[in-house]
BALOBA-1460 file (C-alpha; in Angstrom, 3 decimals):
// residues 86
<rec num="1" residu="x" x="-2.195" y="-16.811" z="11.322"/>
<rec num="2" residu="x" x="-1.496" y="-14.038" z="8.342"/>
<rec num="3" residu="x" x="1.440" y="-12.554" z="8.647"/>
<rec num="4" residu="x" x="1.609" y="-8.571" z="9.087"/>
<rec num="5" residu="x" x="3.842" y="-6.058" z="7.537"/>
<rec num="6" residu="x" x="4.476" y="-2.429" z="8.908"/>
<rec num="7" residu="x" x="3.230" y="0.008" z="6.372"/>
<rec num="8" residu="x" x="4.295" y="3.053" z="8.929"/>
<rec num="9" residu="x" x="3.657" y="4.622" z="11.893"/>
<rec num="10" residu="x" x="2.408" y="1.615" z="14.140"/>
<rec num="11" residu="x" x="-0.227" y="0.733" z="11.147"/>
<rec num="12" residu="x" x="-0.003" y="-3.103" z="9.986"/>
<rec num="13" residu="x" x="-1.695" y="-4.669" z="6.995"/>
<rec num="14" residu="x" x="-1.748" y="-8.435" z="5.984"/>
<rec num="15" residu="x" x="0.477" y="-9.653" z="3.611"/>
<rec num="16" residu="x" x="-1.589" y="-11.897" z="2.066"/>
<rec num="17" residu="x" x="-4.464" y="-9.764" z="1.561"/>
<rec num="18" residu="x" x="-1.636" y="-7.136" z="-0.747"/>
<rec num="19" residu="x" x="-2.814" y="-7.134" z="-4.613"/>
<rec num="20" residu="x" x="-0.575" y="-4.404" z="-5.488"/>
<rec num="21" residu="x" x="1.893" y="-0.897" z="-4.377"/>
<rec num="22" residu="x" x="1.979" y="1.737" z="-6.894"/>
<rec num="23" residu="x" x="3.152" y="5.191" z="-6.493"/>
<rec num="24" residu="x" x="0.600" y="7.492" z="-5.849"/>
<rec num="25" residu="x" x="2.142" y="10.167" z="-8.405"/>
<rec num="26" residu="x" x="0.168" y="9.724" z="-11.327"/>
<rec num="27" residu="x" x="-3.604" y="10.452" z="-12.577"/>
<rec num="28" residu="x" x="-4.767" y="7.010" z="-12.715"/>
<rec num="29" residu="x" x="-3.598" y="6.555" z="-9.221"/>
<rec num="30" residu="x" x="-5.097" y="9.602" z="-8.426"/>
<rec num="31" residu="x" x="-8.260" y="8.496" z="-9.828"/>
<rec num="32" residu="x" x="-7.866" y="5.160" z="-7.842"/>
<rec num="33" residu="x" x="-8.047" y="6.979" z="-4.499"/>
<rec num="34" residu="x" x="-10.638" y="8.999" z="-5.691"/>
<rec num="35" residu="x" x="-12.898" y="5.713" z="-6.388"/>
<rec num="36" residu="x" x="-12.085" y="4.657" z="-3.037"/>
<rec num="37" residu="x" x="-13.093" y="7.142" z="-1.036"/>
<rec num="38" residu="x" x="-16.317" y="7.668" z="-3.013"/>
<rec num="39" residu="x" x="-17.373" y="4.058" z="-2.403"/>
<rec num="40" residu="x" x="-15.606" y="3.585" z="1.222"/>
<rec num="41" residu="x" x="-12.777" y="1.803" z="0.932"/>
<rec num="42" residu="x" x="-10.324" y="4.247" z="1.161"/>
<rec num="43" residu="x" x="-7.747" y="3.305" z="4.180"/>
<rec num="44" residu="x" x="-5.355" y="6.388" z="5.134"/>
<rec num="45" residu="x" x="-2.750" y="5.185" z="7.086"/>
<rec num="46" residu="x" x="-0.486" y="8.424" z="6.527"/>
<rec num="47" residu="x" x="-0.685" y="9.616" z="9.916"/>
<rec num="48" residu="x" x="-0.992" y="13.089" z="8.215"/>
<rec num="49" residu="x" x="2.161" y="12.961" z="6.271"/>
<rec num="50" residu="x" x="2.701" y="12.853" z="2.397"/>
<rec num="51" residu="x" x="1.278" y="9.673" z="0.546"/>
<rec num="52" residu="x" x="3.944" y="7.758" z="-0.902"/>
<rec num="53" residu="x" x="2.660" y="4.739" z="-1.725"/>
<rec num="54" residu="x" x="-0.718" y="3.442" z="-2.302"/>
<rec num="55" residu="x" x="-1.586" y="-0.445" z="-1.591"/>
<rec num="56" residu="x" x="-4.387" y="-2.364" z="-2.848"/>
<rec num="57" residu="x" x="-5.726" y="-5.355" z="-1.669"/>
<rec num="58" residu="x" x="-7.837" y="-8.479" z="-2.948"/>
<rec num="59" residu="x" x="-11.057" y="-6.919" z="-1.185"/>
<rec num="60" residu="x" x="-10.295" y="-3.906" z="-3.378"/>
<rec num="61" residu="x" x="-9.640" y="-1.644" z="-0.666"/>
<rec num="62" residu="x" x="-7.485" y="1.122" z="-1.056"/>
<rec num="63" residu="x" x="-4.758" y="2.068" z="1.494"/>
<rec num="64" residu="x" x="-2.588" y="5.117" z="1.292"/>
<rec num="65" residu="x" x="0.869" y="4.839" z="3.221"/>
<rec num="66" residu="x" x="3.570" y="7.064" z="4.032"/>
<rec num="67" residu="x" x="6.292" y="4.661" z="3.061"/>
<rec num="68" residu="x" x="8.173" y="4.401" z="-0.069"/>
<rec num="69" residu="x" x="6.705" y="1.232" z="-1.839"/>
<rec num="70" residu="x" x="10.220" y="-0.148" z="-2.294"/>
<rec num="71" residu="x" x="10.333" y="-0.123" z="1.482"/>
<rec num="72" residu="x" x="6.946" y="-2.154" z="1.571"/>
<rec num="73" residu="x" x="8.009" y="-4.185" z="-1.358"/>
<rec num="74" residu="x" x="11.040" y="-5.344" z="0.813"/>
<rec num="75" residu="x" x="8.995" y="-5.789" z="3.840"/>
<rec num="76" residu="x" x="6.788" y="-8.544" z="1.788"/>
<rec num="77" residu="x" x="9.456" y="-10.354" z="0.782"/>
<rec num="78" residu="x" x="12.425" y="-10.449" z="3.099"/>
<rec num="79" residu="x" x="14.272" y="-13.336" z="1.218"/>
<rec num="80" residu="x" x="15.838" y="-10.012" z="-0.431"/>
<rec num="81" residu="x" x="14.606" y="-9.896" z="-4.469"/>
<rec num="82" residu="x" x="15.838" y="-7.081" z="-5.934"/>
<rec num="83" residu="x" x="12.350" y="-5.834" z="-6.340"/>
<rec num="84" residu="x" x="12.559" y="-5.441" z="-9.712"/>
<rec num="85" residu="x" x="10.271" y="-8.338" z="-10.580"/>
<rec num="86" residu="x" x="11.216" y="-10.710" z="-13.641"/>
């Protein structure tokens, strides 16, 4: 069974299937969601609140969450890393 992770507001996603979280502030990111929604695979799990984090996933959907992606990061790996990679 995959295991799911909050990404806010009753919305789950499966850890496994996570590629990446980026912040959603710059134009490439921008240009990301963009993409997505042109083609379909835009997920907007915001609930109507600000995007702060944008997820992508190994079937190259995007999903747009309004959790901080150190708060997601933390969620995916609970052993407690720092979160600041190597």
């Amino acid at each position: 069974m995959a295991t799911l992770i909050s990404i806010g507001y009753g919305n789950l996603i499966a850890a496994s299937r996570v590629v990446t979280i980026v912040s959603p502030q710059s134009s490439p990111m921008r240009r990301l969601r963009e993409q997505a929604s042109k083609t379909g695979k835009l997920i907007d799990a915001t609930e109507g609140r600000k995007t702060r984090s944008i997820l992508v996933t190994d079937s190259d959907h995007v999903v747009l969450s309004a959790i901080n992606p150190e708060t997601i990061a933390s969620r995916l790996d609970p052993a407690g890393s720092d979160g600041k990679g190597i």
